[in-house]
N, C-alpha and C positions, 0 to 999 in steps of 0.2 A: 583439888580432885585429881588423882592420879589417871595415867593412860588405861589402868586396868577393868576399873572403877567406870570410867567412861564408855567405856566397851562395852562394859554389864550392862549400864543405861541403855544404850542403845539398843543389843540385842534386847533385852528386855521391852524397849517398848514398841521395837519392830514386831517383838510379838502380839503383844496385846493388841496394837493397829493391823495384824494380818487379815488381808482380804478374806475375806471365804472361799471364794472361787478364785486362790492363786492357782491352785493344781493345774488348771486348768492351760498354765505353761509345760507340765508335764504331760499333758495330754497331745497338744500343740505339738511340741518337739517329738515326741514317741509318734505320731503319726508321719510327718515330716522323715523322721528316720527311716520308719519300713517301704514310704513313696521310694525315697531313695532307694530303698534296697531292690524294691520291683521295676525301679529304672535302672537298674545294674551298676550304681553308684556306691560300691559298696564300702568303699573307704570311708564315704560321708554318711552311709548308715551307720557304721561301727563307730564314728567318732560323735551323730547325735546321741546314737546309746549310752556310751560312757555319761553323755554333758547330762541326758536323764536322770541318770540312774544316780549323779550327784544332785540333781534338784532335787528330785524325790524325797532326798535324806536329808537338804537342810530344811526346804519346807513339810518335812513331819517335825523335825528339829522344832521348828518355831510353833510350830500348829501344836504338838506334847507340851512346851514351857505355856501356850496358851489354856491346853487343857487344863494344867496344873495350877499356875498361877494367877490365872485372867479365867475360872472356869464361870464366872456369872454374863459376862461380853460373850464367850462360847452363849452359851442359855439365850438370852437375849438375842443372839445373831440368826442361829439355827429357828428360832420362832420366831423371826421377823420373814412378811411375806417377799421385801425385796431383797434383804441379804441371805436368806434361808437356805434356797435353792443355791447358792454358791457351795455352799456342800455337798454334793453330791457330785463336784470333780474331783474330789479327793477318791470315790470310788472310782468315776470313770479313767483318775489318770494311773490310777492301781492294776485294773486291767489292760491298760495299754502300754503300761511297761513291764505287763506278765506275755500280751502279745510279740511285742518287741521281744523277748526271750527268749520265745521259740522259734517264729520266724528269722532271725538276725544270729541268735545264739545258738540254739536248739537245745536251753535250756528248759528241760520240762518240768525238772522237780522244782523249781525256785519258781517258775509260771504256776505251778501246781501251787504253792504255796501262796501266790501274791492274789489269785482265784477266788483261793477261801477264804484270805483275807477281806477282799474286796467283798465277796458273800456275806461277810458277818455285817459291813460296813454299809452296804445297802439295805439288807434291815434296819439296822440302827437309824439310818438317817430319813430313809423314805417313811418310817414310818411317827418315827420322830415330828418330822417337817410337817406332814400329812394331816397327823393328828394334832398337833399344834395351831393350824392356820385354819383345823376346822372349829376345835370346839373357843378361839380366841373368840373373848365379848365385842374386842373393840378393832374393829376391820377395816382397813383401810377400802378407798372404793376401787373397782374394776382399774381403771386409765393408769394408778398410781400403783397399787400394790402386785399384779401381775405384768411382767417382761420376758424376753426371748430367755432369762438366765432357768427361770421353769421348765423347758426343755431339757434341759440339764438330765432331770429324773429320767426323763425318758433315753435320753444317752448313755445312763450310769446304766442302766438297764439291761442295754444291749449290747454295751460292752462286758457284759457278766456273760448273754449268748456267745459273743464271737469268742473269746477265750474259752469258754466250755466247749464249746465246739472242734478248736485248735485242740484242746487236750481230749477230747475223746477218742482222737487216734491212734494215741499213746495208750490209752489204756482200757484195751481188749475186754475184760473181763466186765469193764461198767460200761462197756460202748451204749448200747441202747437205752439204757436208762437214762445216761448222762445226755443222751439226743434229744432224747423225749422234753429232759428237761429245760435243756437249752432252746429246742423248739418254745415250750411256753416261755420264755420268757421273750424269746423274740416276740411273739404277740400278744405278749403283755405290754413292751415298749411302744408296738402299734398302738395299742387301745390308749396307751398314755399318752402318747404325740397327738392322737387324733381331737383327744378331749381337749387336751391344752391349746394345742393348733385353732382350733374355732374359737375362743377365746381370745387371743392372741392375732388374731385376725379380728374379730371382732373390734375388737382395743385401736389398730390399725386403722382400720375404717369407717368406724365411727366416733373416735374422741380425737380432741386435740391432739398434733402431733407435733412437737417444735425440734429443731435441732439439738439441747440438752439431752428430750428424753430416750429421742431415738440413738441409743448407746451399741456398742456393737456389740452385745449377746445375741441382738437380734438376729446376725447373723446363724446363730444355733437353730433357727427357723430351718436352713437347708443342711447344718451338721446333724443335726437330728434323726431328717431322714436318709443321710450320706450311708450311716452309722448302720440305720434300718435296714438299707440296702446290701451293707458289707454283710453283716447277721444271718438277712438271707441267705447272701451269695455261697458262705460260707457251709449255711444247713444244704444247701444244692447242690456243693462238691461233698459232703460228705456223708449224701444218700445214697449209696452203692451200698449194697447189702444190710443195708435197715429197712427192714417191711414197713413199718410206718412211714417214714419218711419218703419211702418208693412208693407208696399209694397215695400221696398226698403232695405227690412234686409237682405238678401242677396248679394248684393251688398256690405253693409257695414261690413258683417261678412267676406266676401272673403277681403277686402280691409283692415283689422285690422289685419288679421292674416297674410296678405300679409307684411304689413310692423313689425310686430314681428318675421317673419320670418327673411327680411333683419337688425331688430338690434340684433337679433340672431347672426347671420352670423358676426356681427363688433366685436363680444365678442374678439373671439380669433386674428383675426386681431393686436386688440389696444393694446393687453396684449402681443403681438408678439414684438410691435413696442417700448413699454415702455422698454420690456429688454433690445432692441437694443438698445436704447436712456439711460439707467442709469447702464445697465452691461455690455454692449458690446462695450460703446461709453463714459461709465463710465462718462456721466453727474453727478453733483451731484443733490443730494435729499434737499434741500432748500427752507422753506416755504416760496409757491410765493401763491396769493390769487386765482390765476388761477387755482390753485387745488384743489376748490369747481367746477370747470365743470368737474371734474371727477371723485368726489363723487357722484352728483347728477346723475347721466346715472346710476350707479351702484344701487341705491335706487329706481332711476323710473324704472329702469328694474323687479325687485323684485314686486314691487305695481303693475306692466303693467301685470306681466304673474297670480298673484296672482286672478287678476279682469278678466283677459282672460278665463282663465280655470273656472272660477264664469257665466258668460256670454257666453260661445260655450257648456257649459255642460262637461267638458272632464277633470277629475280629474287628470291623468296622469302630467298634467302639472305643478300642485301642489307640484312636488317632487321636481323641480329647485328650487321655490323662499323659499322652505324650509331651503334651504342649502345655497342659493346665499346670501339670509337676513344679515347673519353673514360676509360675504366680504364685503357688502355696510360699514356694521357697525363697523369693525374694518378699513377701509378705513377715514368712519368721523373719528371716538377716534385718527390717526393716525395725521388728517388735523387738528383738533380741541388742539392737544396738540404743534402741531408743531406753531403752530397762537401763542398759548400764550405764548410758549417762544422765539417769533419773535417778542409777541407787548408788553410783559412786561419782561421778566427777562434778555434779553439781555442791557436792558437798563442798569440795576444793575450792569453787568458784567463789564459794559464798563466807 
């Protein structure tokens, strides 16, 4: 078998074996980037941008040969209740490398583009997933078939708000309607976080819980509403001469701070539960890809409180994402070196 030959193999069946929720590295790192940039690190924003904006394109690379060639494992995955919701970082990390492009680049029309993209993408999958997992015969039970990776929906969501929002300013002529619409969808992410959220807590406190199942999407318990918060923060700076949005800032400032408040509150929770799960229950630490959902909570938490305290006026708040920047960030460099010696040097080893 030739070197060429074996190459195909491999890319090949790294396809077919792709996660659902890899994007969700793209997400990770596009957040991680723009923390940087609002910590005036700007060398290190422009240089995660670049490393995105090359993930992005191998992983649709591999996710297109999957569509194409592995499309019944696609079928299968998208209607399964635990790997399902893994799709729907492919939307969320489409908007975050359209956010990254404005903010970092002030690239509007390629943001404009990756927008509607992601718009088409959210339909397709939200309702795909949706309606798959409701009219399936054979359902797994609560404990098993619902995890923090369901959140997801609600993240892809409002990452479809905060990029509409970011491009409303650019474009004068659709401003108010494009508000309107990015208002609903922020509280359509609400209404999904909330639904899921009691579930999801439920599952939590009333079923078994062992170190295996508690996996770190969990973490998307407090990216969720990080995300929910930036959405707001974001519809609150950009109510200055929208009547709707000016009659109803109140509302929307009580309701952002409200849900910063509850992914305040999951900080210490998750960081409780990890000990449990890798020193108390002495799981081991093993790069799994599912440890971008809990980078990214860490980075959008950071950008949420950084855009909060920009948007309510109240500097005090400014003192967390000063300090927290630095845990996001040696969280990536932690995920980020464990990946490359999981997808390259073990190979060497063995």
């Amino acid at each position: 078998m030739t070197n060429t030959t074996k190459q195909q193999g491999t890319i090949a069946s790294a396809a077919a074996n792709l996660f659902p929720g890899y994007f969700a590295l793209v997400m990770a790192t596009g957040i991680i980037s723009i923390a940087s940039y609002f910590a005036e690190l700007r060398s290190l924003a422009w240089t995660l941008f670049a490393l995105n904006i090359l993930a992005y394109l191998i992983l649709w690379t591999f996710l297109l040969i999957r569509l194409i060639a592995f499309f019944p494992r696609v079928r299968a995955d998208i209607t399964d209740h635990v790997r399902g919701p893994g799709f729907f970082t492919v939307i969320a990390g489409t908007c975050l490398l359209g956010s990254q492009s404005i903010i970092i680049a002030g690239q509007y029309t390629a943001a404009g583009f990756l927008w509607l993209f992601g718009l088409v993408l959210w339909v397709l999958v939200m309702y795909t997933f949706f309606t798959s997992v409701t009219v399936r015969e054979n359902k797994p039970p609560l404990e098993i078939g619902i995890n923090g990776t369901w959140l997801i929906a609600a993240v892809s969501t409002q990452s479809i708000s905060v990029l509409g929002t970011l491009l409303a300013n650019r474009f004068s002529s659709y401003r108010e309607p494009l508000l309107f619409f990015t208002l609903c969808m922020f509280l359509l992410g609400c209404m999904i976080y909330l639904l899921l959220i009691t579930l999801i807590f439920y599952r939590f406190t009333f079923f078994g819980l062992t170190s295996t199942t508690l996996t770190p999407p969990y973490w998307i318990n407090m990216g969720a509403v990080a995300i929910t918060t930036l959405a707001g923060a974001r519809l609150i700076l950009a109510s200055s001469d929208t009547r709707l949005l000016t009659e109803i800032l109140p509302f929307v400032k009580g309701f952002t701070i409200f849900f910063w408040a509850a992914g305040t509150w999951w900080i210490p929770l998750l960081f409780i539960l990890g000990f449990w799960r890798h020193v108390y229950k002495r799981f081991p630490l093993v790069y799994d890809p599912q440890y971008w959902g809990m980078v990214f909570p860490l980075g959008m938490y950071t950008v949420c409180t950084f855009q909060l305290s920009k948007a309510i006026n109240f500097e005090p708040l400014l003192l967390i994402p000063q300090y927290f920047f630095y845990i996001a960030l040696a969280a990536w460099l932690v995920t980020s070196v464990a990946m490359i010696d999981s997808l390259l040097f073990k190979r060497f080893r063995h």
